[in-house]
C-alpha positions, 0 to 999 in steps of 0.5 A, a space after each residue: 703263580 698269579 692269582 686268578 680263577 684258575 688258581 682257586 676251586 669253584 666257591 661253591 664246591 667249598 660252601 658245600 664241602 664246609 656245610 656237608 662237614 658240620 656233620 663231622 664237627 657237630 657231635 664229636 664232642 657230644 657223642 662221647 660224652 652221650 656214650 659215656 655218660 649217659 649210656 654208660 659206656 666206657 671209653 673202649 666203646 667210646 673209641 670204637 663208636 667213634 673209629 667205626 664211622 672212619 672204617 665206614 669210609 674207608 671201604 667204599 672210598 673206591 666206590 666213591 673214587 669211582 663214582 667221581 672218576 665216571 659221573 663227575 664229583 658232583 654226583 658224588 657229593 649228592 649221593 653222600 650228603 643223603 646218606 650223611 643225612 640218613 646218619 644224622 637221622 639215626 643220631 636223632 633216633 639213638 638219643 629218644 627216650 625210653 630206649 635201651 642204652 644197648 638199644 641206643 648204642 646200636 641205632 649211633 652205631 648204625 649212625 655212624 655207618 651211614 654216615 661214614 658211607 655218606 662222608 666218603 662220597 661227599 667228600 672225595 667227590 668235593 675233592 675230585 670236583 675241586 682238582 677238576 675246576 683248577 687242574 693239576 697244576 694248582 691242585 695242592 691249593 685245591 687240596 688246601 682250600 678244600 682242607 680250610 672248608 673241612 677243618 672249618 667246619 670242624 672249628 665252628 661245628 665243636 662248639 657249635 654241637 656242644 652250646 647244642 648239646 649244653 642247652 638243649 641236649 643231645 637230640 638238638 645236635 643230631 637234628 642239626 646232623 640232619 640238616 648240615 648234609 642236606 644244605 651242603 647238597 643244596 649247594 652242590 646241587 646248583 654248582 657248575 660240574 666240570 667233566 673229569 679228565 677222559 682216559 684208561 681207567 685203573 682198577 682201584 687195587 692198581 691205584 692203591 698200589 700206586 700210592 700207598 706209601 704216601 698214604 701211609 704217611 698220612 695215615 700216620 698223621 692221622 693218628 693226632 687227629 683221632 685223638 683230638 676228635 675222640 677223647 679231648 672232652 674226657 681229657 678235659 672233662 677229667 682235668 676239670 677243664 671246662 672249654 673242650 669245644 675249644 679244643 677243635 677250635 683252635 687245632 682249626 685256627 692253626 690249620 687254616 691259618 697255615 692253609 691260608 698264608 702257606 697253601 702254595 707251597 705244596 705246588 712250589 716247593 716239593 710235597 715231601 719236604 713240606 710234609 717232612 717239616 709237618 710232621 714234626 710240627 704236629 708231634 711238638 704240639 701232641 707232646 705239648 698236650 700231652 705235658 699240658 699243665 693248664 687248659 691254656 697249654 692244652 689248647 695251644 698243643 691243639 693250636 701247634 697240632 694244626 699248624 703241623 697238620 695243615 699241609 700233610 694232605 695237600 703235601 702228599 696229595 700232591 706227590 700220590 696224583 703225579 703217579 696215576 693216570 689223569 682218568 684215575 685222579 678221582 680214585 687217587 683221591 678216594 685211596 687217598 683219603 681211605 689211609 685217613 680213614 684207616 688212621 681215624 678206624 684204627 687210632 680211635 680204638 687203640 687210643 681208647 685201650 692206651 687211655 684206658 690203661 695209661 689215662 686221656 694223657 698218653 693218647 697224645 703221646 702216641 700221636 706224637 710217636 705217630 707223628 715222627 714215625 710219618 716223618 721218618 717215612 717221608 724223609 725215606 720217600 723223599 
């Protein structure tokens, strides 16, 4: 396939995306450690703070799905990045002084909410926006590229909230959850829409149905990620490793490396067969930090975790579009994306009892067994 215009997504649907998605990477790894130390809270209520925003999203993807599907993936978007602004808002509130720490729990949780309702338009609106402006036929690059705008922003984003949080604390990184959101919206504000594909339009249940099995595979793929997200600062922290921003750092170097130089292959080659291979990459790098010796070898597993992670969505992404109707793609996307949403809801708490019991270590063990479950299901499908 030539490069041309029709084989990339509009740029500002990614400025938008990778803007919006800062509020992803800017307090993942601040609120643990608010939570934990500062509040005083142990690390089940860790994960569970964590998870709850992802469990947030996963049960209004299909309102997204459908806002995309009817208004177009720009309304979408507009509509969540007010309410990822409101989460941030709440973020801000959670960490004044004089409050309780139930009190403070409370307000994040409510925070995360927000911001998980906000996420999930924003995000499959950008996706749905994405998928429109190349068509189906390039619509693995497009899954790819608005991947890169994501896990960019997970890169920047890490380090970015905790140089924040190290400097001026927690308040100074929620309040840059409040703007990230509003300039994503900003840009999508001015972009292009382009109109989603006319025809009958499937109950979300009946999508659902559809395309659960590669969503499983995500799901399982997912579980890496979580633990990533959730406990590499503590694990860190633990470890007397003094570099965790770094740690979505470099899982976002070898996402978007392989993003870049490999995102075709999806399009070219078969979605299962790349997301076979994927897996197994990804469950070599959770081993790797599972065995981690030195925080050099930590962060390479997250560098090798991200070079596996990279093309499991745009693989599967692929293979799920292909069994609905074209009216129905943006809900696709919104199921889609909810199996991501149940793996991140899910993996955070059952990471917080596995650390718990087993210590930071074992929650990339599980992602590994994960891993190679998600793969063994591919290699059945395929």
């Amino acid at each position: 396939m030539s490069s041309s215009y029709r084989d990339r997504p509009v740029p500002a649907v990614i400025a938008a995306l990778f803007c919006g998605c800062l509020a992803v990477g800017l307090p993942l790894p601040v609120v643990p450690l608010f939570i934990h130390d500062s509040l005083g809270f142990g690390s089940a209520v860790v994960g569970l703070a964590i998870g709850i925003q992802f469990l947030a999203t996963v049960v209004t993807r299909g309102y997204a799905g459908r806002v995309a599907d009817v208004h177009g993936g720009r309304r979408a978007a507009l509509q969540g990045a007010l309410w990822w602004a409101l989460g941030g808002l709440l973020y801000l509130v959670a960490t004044l002084p004089g409050l309780s720490a139930g009190a403070s729990l409370a307000i994040l949780v409510a925070g995360r909410l927000a911001a998980g309702f906000g996420e999930s338009q924003f995000v499959t609106g950008c996706v749905a926006w994405s998928i429109a402006s190349v068509g189906p036929q390039c619509a693995g690059m497009s899954m790819s590229w608005t991947g890169i705008a994501i896990f960019a922003a997970l890169a920047v984003g890490a380090p970015a909230g905790m140089a924040l949080f190290t400097r001026s604390g927690a308040g100074a990184t929620m309040l840059a959850c409040v703007l990230s959101p509003l300039l994503g919206g900003a840009i999508a504000l001015g972009a292009r829409p382009y109109a989603m594909a006319a025809g009958p339009r499937l109950p979300f249940h009946r999508v659902l149905g559809q395309i659960w099995r590669e969503g499983a595979g995500l799901m399982l793929s997912g579980a890496g990620i979580a633990g990533l997200t959730a406990f590499a600062s503590l694990y860190f922290a633990l470890r007397g490793w003094g570099h965790a921003g770094l740690v979505m750092t470099a899982f976002g170097t070898g996402f978007i490396a392989v993003r870049l130089v490999l995102g075709h292959l999806p399009d070219r080659v078969g979605g299962y067969r790349v997301a076979l291979w994927s897996l197994a990459v990804e469950a070599v790098g959770q081993v790797m930090l599972w065995q981690a010796p030195t925080e050099a070898a930590a962060l390479a597993g997250a560098l090798v975790t991200g070079l596996g992670c990279a093309l499991v969505f745009p693989a599967l992404g692929v293979e799920a579009l292909k069994r609905v109707p074209p009216a129905n793609r943006g809900s696709a996307m919104g199921a889609f994306v909810a199996f991501l949403d149940i793996a991140y809801g899910l993996a955070g708490p059952a990471a917080g009892i596995v650390a718990g019991r087993f210590g930071y270590g074992a929650v990339y063990l599980l992602g590994a067994a994960c891993a190679l479950a998600g793969a063994v299901l591919v290699r059945r499908l395929a």
